[in-house]
C-alpha positions as CSV (number, residue, x, y, z in Angstrom):
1,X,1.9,0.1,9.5
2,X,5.5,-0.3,9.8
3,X,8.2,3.6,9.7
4,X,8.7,4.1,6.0
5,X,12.8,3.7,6.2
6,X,13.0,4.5,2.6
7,X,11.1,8.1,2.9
8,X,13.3,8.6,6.0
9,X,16.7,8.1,4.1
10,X,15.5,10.3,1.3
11,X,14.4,13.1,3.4
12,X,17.9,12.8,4.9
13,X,19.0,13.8,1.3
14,X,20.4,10.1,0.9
15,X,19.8,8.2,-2.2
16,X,17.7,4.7,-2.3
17,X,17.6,2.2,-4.8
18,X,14.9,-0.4,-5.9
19,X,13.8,-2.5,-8.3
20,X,10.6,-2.1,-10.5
21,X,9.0,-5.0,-10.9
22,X,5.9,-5.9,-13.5
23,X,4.9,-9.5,-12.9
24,X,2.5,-10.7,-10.0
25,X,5.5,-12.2,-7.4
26,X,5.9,-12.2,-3.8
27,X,9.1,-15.2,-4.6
28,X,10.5,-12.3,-6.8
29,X,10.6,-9.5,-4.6
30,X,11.3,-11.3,-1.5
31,X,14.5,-12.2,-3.8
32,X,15.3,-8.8,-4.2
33,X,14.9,-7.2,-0.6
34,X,17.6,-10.7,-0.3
35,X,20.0,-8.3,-3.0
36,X,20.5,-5.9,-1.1
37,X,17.9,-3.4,-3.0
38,X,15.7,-0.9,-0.5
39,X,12.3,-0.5,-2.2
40,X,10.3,-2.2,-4.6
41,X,8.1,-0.4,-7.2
42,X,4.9,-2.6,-8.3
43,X,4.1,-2.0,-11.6
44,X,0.2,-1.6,-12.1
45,X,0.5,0.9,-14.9
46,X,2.5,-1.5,-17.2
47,X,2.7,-4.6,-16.0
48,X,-0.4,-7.7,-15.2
49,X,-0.6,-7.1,-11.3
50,X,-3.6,-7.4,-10.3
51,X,-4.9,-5.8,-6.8
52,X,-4.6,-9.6,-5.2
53,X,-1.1,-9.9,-5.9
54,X,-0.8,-6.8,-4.9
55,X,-1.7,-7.3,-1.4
56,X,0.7,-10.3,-1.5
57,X,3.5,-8.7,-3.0
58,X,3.7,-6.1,0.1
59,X,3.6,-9.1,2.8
60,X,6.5,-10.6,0.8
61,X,8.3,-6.5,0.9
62,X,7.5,-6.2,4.7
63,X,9.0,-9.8,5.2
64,X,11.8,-9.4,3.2
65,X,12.3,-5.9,5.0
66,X,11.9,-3.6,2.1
67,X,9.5,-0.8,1.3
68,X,6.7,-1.3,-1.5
69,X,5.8,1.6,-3.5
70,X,3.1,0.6,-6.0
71,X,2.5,2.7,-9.6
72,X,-1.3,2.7,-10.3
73,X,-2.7,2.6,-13.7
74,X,-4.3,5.4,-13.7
75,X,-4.1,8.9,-11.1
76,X,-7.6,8.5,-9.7
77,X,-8.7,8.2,-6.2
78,X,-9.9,4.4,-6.6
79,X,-7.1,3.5,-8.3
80,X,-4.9,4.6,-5.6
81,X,-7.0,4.0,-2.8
82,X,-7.1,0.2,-4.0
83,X,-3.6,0.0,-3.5
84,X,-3.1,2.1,-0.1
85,X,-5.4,0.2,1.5
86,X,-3.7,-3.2,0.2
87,X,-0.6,-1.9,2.6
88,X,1.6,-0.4,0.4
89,X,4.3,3.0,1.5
90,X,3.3,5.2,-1.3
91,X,2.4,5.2,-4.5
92,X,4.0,6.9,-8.3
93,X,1.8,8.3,-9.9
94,X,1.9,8.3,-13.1
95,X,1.6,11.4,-16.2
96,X,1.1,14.1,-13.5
97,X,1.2,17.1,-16.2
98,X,-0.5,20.0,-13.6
99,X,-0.1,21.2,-10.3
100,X,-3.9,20.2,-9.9
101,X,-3.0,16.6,-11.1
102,X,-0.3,16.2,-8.4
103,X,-2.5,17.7,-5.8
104,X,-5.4,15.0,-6.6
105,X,-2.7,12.4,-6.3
106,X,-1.9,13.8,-2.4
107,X,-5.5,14.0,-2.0
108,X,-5.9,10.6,-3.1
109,X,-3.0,8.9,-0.5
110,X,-3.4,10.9,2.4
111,X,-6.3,11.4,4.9
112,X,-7.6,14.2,6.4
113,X,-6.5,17.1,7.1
114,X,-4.4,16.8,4.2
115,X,-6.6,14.6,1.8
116,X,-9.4,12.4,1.2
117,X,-8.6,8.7,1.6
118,X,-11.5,7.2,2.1
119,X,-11.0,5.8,6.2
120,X,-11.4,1.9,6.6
121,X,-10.5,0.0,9.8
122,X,-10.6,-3.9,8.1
123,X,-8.3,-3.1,5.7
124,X,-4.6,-4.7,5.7
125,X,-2.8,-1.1,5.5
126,X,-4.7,-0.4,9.1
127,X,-3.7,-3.9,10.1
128,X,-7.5,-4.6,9.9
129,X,-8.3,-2.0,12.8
130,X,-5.8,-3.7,15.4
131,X,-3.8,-2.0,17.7
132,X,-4.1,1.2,17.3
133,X,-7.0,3.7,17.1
134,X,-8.2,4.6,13.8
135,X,-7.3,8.3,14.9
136,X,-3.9,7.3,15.8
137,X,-3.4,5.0,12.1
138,X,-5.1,7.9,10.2
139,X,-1.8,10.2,11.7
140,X,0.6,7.7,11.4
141,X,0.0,6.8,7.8
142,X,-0.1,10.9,7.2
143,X,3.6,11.0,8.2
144,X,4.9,7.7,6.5
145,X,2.9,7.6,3.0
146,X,5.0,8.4,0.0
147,X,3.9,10.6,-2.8
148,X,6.1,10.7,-5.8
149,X,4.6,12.1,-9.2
150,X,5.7,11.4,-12.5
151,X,7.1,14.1,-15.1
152,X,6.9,12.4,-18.4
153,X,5.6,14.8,-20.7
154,X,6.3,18.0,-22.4
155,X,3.2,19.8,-20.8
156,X,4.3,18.6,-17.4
157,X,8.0,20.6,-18.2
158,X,6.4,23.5,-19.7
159,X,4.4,23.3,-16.0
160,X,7.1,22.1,-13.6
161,X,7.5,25.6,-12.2
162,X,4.2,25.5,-10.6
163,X,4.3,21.5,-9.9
164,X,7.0,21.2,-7.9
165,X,5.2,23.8,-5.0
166,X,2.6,21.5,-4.6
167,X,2.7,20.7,-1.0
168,X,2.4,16.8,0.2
169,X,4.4,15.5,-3.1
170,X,8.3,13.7,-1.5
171,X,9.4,12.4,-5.2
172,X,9.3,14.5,-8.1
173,X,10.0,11.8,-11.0
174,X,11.2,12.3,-14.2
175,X,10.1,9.7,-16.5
176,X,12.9,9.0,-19.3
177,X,11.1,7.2,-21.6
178,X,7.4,8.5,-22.0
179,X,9.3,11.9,-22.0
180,X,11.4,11.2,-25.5
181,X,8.1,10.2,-26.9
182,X,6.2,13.0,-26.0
183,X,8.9,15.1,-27.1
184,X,9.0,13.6,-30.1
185,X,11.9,11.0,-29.8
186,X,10.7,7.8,-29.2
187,X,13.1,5.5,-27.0
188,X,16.1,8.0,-28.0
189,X,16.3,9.4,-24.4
190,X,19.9,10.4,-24.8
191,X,19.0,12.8,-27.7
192,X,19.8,16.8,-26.7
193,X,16.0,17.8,-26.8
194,X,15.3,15.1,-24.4
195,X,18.7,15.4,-21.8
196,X,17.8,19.1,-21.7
197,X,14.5,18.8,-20.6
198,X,15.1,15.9,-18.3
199,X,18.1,18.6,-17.1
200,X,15.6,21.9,-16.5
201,X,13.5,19.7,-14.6
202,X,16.3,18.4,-12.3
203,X,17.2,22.1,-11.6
204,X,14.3,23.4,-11.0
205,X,13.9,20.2,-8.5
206,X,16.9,20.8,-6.9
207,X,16.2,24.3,-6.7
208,X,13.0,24.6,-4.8
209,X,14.7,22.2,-2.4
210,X,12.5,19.2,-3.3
211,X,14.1,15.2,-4.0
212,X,13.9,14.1,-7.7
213,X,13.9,10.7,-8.9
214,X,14.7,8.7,-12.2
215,X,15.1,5.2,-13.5
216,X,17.6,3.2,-15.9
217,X,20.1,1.0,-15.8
218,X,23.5,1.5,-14.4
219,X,25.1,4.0,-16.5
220,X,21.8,6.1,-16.2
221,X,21.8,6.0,-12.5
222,X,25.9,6.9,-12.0
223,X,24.6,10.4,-14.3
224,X,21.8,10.9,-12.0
225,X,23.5,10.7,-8.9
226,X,25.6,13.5,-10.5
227,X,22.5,15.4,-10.3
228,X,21.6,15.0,-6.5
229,X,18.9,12.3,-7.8
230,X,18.0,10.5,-4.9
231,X,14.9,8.3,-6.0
232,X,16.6,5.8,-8.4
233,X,15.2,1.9,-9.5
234,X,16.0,-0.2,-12.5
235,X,14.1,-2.6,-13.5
236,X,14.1,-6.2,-12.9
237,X,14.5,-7.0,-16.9
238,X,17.6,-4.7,-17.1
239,X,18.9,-7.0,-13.9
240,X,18.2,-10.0,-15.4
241,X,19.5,-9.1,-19.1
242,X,22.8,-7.7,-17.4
243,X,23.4,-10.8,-15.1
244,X,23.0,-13.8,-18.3
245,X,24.9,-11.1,-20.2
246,X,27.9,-11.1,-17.5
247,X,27.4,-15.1,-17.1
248,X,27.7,-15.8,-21.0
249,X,30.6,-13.5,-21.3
250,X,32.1,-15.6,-18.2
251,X,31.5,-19.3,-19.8
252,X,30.8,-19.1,-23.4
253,X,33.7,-20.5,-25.5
């Protein structure tokens, strides 16, 4: 397992940036560790990655010399074992409304003392029980898995208080768009209901000392790194979209 540079930069209070990705690539995201971008967040909730590709899309990350985070479909302890175990630096989990859901999500990444990750030494995350013991890899992944947990609806603000104390979580994330529709506004994420919850939960981030994380393109991400946001990706659409829209606007008569 390689050092999780990403984690490091964050816990340094720095901010990272990646790119979410939903179709089953290595080509694309060795093209974007080529960009310049730090991470790359697999998209197994939304997108048609299967655990193959998966596996595949991490050896292109690690060659590329970025860091893979992977977003199961579901928060469950297969789910997010299949993935650890395919290799990938952490994983963000998805509509984490308790502190009990966020603690099954730790529980789910890390081995003991501090979860339950089922121990395997032929998997490719324990690069297949060579060069290290499996006490030593069981330690070593401890310190460089990534936990981040998703805030994306109005139970998980109402509970945020008692979330964010959950010990083992790095990334608090506040998820823009599944929070307008739970709050009522579909898609209208810059509507005052939904700003000032997205706000309350950045505070109360910030204020227990904790690093909070948000997606969007780049307008989004300048006003989130007003608010000491640290975990920031767009997604590979809103790239492409903004790239033929600056290439049309450069050629087209």
């Amino acid at each position: 397992m390689t050092p999780n540079r990403m984690k490091r930069k964050l816990l340094a209070g720095k901010p990272t940036f990646g790119v979410s990705i939903m179709i089953p690539s290595p080509h694309i995201v060795d093209i974007v560790g080529r960009l310049g971008f730090e991470w790359v967040l697999i998209d197994c909730e939304h997108g048609s990655i299967g655990i193959e590709s998966v596996e595949l899309m991490v050896m292109a990350a690690e060659s590329a010399g970025v860091t893979p985070i992977a977003r199961p479909s579901v928060n469950s302890f297969e789910a997010i074992g299949q993935l650890m175990d395919r290799g990938v630096m952490g994983v963000q989990v998805p509509h984490v409304n308790t502190a009990d859901e966020a603690r099954r999500a730790v529980e789910a990444v890390k081995y003991h003392p501090i979860g339950e990750r089922g121990l395997a030494a032929g998997v490719r995350s324990a690069s297949y029980g060579y060069g290290m013991s499996m006490s030593e890899y069981a330690e070593h992944a401890n310190n460089e898995t990534l936990v981040c947990v998703q805030l994306e609806e109005a139970e998980a603000v109402r509970n945020v208080d008692e979330i964010v104390q959950v010990p083992g979580v790095d990334v608090f994330f506040v998820g823009p768009s599944d929070l307008s529709q739970s709050l009522g506004y579909p898609g209208r994420t810059d509507v005052r209901e939904v700003r000032q919850a997205m706000d309350t939960v950045f505070t109360t981030i910030a204020s227990g000392n904790k690093i909070s994380g948000s997606a969007g393109n780049p307008q989004a991400i300048k006003r989130y790194l007003t608010q000491n946001v640290t975990y920031l990706y767009t997604h590979l659409t809103t790239l492409l979209s903004s790239s033929a829209t600056s290439f049309f606007d450069e050629v087209a008569p």
